[in-house]
Biotite code that builds the C-alpha atoms (Angstrom):
import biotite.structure as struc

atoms = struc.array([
    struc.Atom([-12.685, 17.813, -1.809], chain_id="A", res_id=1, res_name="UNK", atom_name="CA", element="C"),
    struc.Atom([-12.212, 15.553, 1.692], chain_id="A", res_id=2, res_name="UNK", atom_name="CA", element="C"),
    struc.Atom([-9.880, 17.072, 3.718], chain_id="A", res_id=3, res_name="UNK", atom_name="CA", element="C"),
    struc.Atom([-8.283, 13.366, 3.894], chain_id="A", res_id=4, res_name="UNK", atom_name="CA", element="C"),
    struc.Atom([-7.062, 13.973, 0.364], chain_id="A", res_id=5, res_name="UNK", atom_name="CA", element="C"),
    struc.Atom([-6.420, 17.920, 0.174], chain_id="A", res_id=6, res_name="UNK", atom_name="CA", element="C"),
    struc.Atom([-3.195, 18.352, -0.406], chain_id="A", res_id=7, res_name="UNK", atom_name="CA", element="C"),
    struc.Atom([-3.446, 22.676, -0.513], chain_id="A", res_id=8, res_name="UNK", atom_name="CA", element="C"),
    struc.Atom([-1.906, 23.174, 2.326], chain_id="A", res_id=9, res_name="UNK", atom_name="CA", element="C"),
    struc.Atom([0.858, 21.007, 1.199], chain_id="A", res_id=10, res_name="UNK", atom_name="CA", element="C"),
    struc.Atom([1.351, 23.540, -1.336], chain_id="A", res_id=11, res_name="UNK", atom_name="CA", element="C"),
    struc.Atom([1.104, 26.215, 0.606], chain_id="A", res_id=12, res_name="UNK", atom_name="CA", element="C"),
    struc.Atom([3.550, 25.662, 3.303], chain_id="A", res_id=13, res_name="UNK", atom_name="CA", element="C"),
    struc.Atom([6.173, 24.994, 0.151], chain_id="A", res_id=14, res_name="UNK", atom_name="CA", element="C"),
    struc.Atom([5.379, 28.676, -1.360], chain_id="A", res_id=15, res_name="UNK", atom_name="CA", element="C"),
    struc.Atom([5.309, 29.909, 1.867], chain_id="A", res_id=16, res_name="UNK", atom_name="CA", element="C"),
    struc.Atom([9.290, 28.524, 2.073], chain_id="A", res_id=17, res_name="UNK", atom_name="CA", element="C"),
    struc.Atom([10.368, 31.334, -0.413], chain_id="A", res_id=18, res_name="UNK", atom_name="CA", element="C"),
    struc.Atom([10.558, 34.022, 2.003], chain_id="A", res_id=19, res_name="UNK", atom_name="CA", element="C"),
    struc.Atom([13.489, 35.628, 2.897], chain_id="A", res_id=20, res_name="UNK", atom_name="CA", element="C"),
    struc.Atom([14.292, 35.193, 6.925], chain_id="A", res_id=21, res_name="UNK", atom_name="CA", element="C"),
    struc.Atom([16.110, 38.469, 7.127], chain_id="A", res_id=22, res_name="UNK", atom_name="CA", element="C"),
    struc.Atom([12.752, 40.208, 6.205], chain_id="A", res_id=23, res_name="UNK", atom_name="CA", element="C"),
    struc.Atom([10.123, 37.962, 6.317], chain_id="A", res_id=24, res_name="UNK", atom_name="CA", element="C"),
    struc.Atom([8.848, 39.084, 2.667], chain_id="A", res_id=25, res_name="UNK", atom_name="CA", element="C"),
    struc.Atom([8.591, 36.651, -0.458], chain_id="A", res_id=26, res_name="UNK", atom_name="CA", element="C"),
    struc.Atom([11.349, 36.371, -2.712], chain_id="A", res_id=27, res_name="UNK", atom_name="CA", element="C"),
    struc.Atom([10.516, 37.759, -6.536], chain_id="A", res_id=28, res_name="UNK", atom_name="CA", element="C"),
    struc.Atom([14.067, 35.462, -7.392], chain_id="A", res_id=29, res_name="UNK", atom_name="CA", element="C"),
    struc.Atom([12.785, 32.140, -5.422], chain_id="A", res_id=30, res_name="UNK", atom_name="CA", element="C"),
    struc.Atom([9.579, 32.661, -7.273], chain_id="A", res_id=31, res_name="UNK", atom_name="CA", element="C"),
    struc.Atom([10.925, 33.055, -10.796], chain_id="A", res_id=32, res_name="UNK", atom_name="CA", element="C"),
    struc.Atom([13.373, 30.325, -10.357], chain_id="A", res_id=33, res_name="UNK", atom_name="CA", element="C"),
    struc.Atom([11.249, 27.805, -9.098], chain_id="A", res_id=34, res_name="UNK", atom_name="CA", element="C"),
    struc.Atom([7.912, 28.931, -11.100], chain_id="A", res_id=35, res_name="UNK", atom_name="CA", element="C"),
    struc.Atom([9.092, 31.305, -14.094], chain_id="A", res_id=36, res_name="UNK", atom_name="CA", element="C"),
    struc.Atom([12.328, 29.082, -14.943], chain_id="A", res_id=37, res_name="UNK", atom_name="CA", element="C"),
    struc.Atom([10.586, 25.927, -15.330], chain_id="A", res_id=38, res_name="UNK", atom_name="CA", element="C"),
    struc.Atom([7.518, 26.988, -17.093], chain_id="A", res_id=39, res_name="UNK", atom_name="CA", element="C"),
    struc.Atom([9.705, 28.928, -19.432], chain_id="A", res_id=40, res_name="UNK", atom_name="CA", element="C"),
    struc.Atom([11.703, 26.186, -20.479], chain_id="A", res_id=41, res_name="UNK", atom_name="CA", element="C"),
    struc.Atom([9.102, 24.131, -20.427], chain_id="A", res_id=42, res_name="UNK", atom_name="CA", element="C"),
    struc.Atom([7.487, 25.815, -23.336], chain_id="A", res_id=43, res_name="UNK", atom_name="CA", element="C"),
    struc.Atom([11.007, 26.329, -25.256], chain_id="A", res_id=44, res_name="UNK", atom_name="CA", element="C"),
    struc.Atom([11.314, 22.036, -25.013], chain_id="A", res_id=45, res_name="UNK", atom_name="CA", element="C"),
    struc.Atom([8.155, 22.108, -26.201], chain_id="A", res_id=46, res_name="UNK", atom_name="CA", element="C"),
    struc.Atom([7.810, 24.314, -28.938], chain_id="A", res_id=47, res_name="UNK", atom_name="CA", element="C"),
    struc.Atom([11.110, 22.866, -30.302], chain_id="A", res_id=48, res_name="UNK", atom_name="CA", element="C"),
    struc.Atom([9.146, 20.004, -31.208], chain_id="A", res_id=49, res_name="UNK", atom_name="CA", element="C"),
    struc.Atom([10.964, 17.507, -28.456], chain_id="A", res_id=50, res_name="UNK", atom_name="CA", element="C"),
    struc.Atom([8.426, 14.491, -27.253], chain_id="A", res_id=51, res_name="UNK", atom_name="CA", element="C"),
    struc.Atom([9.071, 12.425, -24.489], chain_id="A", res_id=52, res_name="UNK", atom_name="CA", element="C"),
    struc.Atom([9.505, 9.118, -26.496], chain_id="A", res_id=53, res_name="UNK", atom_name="CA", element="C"),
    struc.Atom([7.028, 5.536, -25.185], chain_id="A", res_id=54, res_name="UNK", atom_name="CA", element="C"),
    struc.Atom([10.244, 3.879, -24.716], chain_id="A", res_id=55, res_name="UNK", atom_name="CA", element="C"),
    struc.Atom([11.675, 6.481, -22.038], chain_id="A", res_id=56, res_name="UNK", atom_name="CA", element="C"),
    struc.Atom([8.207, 6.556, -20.001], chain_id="A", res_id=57, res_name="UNK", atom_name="CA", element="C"),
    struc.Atom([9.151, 3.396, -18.126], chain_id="A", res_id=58, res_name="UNK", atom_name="CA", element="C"),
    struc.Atom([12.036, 4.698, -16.831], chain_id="A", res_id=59, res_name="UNK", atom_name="CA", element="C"),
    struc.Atom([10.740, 7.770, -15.952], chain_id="A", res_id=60, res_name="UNK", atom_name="CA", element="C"),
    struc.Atom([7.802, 6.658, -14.178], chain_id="A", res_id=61, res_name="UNK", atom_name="CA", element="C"),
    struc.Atom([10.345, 4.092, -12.230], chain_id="A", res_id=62, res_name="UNK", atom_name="CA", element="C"),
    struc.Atom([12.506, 6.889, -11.360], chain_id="A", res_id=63, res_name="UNK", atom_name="CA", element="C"),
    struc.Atom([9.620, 8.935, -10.017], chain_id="A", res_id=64, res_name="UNK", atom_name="CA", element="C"),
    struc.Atom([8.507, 6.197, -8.119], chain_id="A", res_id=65, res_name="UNK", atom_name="CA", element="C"),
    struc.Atom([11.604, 5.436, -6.530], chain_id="A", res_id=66, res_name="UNK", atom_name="CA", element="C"),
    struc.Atom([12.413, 9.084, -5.602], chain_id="A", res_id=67, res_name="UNK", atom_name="CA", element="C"),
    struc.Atom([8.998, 9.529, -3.704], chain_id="A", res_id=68, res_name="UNK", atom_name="CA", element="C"),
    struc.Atom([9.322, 6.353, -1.903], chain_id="A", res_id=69, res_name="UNK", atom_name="CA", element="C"),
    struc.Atom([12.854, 7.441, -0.942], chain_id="A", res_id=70, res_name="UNK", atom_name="CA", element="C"),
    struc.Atom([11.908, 11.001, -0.244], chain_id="A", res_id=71, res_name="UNK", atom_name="CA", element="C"),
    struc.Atom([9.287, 9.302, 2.323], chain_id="A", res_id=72, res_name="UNK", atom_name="CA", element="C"),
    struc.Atom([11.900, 7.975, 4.154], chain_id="A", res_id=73, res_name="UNK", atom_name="CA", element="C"),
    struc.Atom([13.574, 11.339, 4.201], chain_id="A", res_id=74, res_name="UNK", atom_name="CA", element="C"),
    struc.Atom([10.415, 12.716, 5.930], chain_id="A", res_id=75, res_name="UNK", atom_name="CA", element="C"),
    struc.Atom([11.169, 10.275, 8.468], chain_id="A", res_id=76, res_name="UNK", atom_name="CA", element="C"),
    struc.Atom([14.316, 10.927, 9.483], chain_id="A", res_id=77, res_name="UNK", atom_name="CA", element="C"),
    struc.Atom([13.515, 14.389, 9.414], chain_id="A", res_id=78, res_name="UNK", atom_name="CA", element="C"),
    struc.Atom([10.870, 14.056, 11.702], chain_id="A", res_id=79, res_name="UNK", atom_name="CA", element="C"),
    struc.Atom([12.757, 12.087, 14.228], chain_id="A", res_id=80, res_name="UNK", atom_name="CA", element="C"),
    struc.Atom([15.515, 15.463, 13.806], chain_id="A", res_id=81, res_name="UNK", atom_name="CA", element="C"),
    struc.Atom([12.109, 17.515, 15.594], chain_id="A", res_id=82, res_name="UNK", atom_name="CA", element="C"),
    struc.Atom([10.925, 15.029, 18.700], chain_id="A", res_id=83, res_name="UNK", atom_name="CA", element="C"),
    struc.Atom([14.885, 14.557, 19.429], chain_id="A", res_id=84, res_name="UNK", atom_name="CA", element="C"),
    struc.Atom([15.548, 17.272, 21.750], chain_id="A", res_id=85, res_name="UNK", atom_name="CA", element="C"),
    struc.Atom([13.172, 19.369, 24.086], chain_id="A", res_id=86, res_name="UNK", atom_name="CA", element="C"),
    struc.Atom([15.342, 22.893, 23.719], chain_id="A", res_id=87, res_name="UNK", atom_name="CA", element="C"),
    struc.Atom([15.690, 23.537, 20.343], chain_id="A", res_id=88, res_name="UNK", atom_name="CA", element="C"),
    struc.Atom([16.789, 26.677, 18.673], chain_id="A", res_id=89, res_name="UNK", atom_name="CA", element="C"),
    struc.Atom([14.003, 28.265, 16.960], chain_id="A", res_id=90, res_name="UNK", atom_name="CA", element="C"),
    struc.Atom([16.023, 28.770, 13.647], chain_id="A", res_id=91, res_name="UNK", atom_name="CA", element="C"),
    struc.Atom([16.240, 25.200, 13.538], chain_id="A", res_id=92, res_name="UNK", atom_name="CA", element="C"),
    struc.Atom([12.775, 24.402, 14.406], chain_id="A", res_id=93, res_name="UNK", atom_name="CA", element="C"),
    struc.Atom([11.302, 26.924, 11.820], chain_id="A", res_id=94, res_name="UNK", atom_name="CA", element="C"),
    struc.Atom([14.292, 25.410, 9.104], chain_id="A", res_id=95, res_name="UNK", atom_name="CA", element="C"),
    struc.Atom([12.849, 21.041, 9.756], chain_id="A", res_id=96, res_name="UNK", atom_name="CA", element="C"),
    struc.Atom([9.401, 22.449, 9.718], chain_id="A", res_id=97, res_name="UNK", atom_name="CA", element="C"),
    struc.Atom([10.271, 24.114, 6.114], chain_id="A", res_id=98, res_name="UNK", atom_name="CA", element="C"),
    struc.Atom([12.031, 21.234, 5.197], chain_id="A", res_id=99, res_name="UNK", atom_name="CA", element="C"),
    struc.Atom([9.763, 18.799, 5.971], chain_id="A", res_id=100, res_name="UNK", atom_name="CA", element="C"),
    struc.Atom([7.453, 20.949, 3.730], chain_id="A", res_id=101, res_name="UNK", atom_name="CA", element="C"),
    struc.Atom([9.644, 21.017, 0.503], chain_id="A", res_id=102, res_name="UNK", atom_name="CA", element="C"),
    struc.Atom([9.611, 16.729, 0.789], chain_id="A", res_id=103, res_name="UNK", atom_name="CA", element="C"),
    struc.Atom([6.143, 16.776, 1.107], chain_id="A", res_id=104, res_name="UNK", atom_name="CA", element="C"),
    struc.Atom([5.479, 18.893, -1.960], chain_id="A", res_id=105, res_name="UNK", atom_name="CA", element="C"),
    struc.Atom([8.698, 16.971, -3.928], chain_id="A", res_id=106, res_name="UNK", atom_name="CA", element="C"),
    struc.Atom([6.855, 13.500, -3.153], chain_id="A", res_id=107, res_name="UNK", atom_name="CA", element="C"),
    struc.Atom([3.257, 15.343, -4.497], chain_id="A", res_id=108, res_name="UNK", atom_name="CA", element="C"),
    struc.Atom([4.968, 16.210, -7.563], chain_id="A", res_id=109, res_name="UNK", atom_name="CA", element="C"),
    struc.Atom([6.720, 12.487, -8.171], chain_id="A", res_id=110, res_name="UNK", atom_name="CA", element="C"),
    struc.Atom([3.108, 11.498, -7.532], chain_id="A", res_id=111, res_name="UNK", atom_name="CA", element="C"),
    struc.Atom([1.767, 14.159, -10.321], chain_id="A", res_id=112, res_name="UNK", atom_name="CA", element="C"),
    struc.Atom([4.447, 13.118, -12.366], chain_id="A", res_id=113, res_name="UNK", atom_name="CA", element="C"),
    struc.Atom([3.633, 9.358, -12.460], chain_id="A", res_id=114, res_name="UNK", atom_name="CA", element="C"),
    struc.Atom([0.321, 9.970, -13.130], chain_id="A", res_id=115, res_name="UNK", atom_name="CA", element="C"),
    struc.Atom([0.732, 12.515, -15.978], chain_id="A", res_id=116, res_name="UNK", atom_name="CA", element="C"),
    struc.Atom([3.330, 9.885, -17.343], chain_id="A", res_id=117, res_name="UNK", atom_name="CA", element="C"),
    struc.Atom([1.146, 6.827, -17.434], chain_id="A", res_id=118, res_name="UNK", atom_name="CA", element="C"),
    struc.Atom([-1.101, 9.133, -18.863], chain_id="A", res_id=119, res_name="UNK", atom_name="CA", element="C"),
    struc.Atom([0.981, 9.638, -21.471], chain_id="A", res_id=120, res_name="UNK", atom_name="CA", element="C"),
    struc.Atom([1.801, 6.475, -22.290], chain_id="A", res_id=121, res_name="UNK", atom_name="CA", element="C"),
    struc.Atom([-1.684, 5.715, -23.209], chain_id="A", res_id=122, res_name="UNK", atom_name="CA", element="C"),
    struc.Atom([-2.536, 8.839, -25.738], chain_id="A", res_id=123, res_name="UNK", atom_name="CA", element="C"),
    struc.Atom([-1.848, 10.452, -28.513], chain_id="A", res_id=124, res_name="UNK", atom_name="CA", element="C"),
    struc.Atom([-2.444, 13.384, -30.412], chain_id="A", res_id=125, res_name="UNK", atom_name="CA", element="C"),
    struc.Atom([-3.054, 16.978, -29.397], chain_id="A", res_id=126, res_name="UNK", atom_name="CA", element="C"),
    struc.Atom([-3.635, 15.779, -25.427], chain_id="A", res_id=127, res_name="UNK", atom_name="CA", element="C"),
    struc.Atom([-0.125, 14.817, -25.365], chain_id="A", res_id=128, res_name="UNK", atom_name="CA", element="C"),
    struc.Atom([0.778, 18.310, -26.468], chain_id="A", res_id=129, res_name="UNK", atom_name="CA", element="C"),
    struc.Atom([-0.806, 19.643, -23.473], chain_id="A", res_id=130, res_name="UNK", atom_name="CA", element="C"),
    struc.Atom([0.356, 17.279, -20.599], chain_id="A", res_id=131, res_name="UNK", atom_name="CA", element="C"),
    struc.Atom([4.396, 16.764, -21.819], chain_id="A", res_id=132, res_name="UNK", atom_name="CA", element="C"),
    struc.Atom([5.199, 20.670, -21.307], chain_id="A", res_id=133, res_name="UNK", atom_name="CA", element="C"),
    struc.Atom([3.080, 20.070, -17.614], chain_id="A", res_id=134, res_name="UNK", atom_name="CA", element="C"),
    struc.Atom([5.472, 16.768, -17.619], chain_id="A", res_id=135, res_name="UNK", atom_name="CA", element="C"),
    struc.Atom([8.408, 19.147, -18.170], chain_id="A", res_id=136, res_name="UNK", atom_name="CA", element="C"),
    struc.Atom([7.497, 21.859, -15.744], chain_id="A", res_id=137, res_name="UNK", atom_name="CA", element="C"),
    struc.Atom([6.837, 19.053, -12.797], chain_id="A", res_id=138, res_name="UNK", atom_name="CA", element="C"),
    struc.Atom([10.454, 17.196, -13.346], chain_id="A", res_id=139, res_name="UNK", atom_name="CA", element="C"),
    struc.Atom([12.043, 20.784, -13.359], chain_id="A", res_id=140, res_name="UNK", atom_name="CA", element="C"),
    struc.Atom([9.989, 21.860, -10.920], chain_id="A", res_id=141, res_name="UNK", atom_name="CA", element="C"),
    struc.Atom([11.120, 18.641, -8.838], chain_id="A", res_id=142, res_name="UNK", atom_name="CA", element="C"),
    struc.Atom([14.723, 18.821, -9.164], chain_id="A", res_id=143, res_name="UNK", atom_name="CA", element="C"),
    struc.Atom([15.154, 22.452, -8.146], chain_id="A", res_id=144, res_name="UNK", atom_name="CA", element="C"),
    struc.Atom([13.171, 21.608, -5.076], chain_id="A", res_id=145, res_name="UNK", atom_name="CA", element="C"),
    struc.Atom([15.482, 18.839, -4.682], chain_id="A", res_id=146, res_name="UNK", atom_name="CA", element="C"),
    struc.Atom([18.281, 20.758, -4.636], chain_id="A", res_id=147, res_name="UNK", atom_name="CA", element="C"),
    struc.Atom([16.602, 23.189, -2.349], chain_id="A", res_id=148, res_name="UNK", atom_name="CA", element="C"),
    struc.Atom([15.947, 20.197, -0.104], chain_id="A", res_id=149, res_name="UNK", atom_name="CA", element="C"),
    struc.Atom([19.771, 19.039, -0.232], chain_id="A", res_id=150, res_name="UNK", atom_name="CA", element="C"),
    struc.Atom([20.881, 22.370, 0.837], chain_id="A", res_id=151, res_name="UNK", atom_name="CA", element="C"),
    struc.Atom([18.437, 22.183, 4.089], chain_id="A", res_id=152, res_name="UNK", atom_name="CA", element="C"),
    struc.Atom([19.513, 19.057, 4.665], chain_id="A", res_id=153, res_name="UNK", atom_name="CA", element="C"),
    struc.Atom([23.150, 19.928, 4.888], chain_id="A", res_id=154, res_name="UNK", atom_name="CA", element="C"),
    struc.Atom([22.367, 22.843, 6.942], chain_id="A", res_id=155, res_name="UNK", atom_name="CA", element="C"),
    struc.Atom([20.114, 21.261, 9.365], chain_id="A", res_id=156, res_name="UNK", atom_name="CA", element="C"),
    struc.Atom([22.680, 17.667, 9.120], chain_id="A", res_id=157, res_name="UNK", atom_name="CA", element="C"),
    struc.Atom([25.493, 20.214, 10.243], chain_id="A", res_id=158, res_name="UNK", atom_name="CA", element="C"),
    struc.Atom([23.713, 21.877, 12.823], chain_id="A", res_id=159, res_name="UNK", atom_name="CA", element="C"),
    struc.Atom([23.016, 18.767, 14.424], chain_id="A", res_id=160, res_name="UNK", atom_name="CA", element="C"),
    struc.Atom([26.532, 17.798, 14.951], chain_id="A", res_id=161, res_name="UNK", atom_name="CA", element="C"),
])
């Protein structure tokens, strides 16, 4: 793959966000909730026969779209938090550079998400039993990371005051 589009180390920074700062070790719970949780539940939703119905991919792929292009202005503002100050407190630095990370995978997965979706909308048949539980992982997937996001953000918005 061109390192233009290699989006690994995207990934990796995000996993590499689950460690705990006191000891600098990866999290079991951070890995179960974000990984385990969503993959479990994804295969409950769709065992239990649920499909994401034609008329509901529109708005899904709309509301996809619109959180990645908002989540790219988040990166912005975030970025302009970093080349703000010369003296900043490492804790803080380390905590923009992790959050910055989290938006970048969030925005990858609206991306993976429109794409699995469109997908969708055009098949039928035992492929669409295989990508809607990979639909259902990404969305949960992408709202705890949201919600991971909105808690750095409120840290980092409240250190800045």
């Amino acid at each position: 793959m061109t390192a233009k589009i290699n989006v690994l180390v995207i990934i990796t920074e995000h996993f590499s966000t689950f460690k705990d700062e006191s000891t600098q070790k990866y999290s079991k719970v951070d890995f179960c909730v974000m990984l385990v949780l969503p993959a479990t539940l994804s295969i409950i939703v769709s065992l239990s026969g649920y499909h994401i119905r034609d008329d509901y991919i529109g708005a899904l792929i709309s509301a996809f779209a619109i959180f990645s292009g908002l989540l790219f202005n988040v990166l912005v503002l975030i970025y302009s938090i970093t080349g703000s100050d010369g003296e900043k407190d490492d804790m803080l630095v380390r905590l923009v550079r992790q959050t910055f990370a989290n938006i970048s995978f969030a925005i990858m997965s609206c991306l993976l998400a429109v794409v699995l979706l469109t997908v969708l909308f055009f098949i039928d048949g035992s492929i669409q039993l295989m990508i809607e539980p990979i639909i259902y992982f990404v969305g949960m997937n992408f709202m705890l990371t949201m919600l991971m996001v909105l808690k750095r953000m409120h840290v980092l918005m409240r250190g800045c005051e």
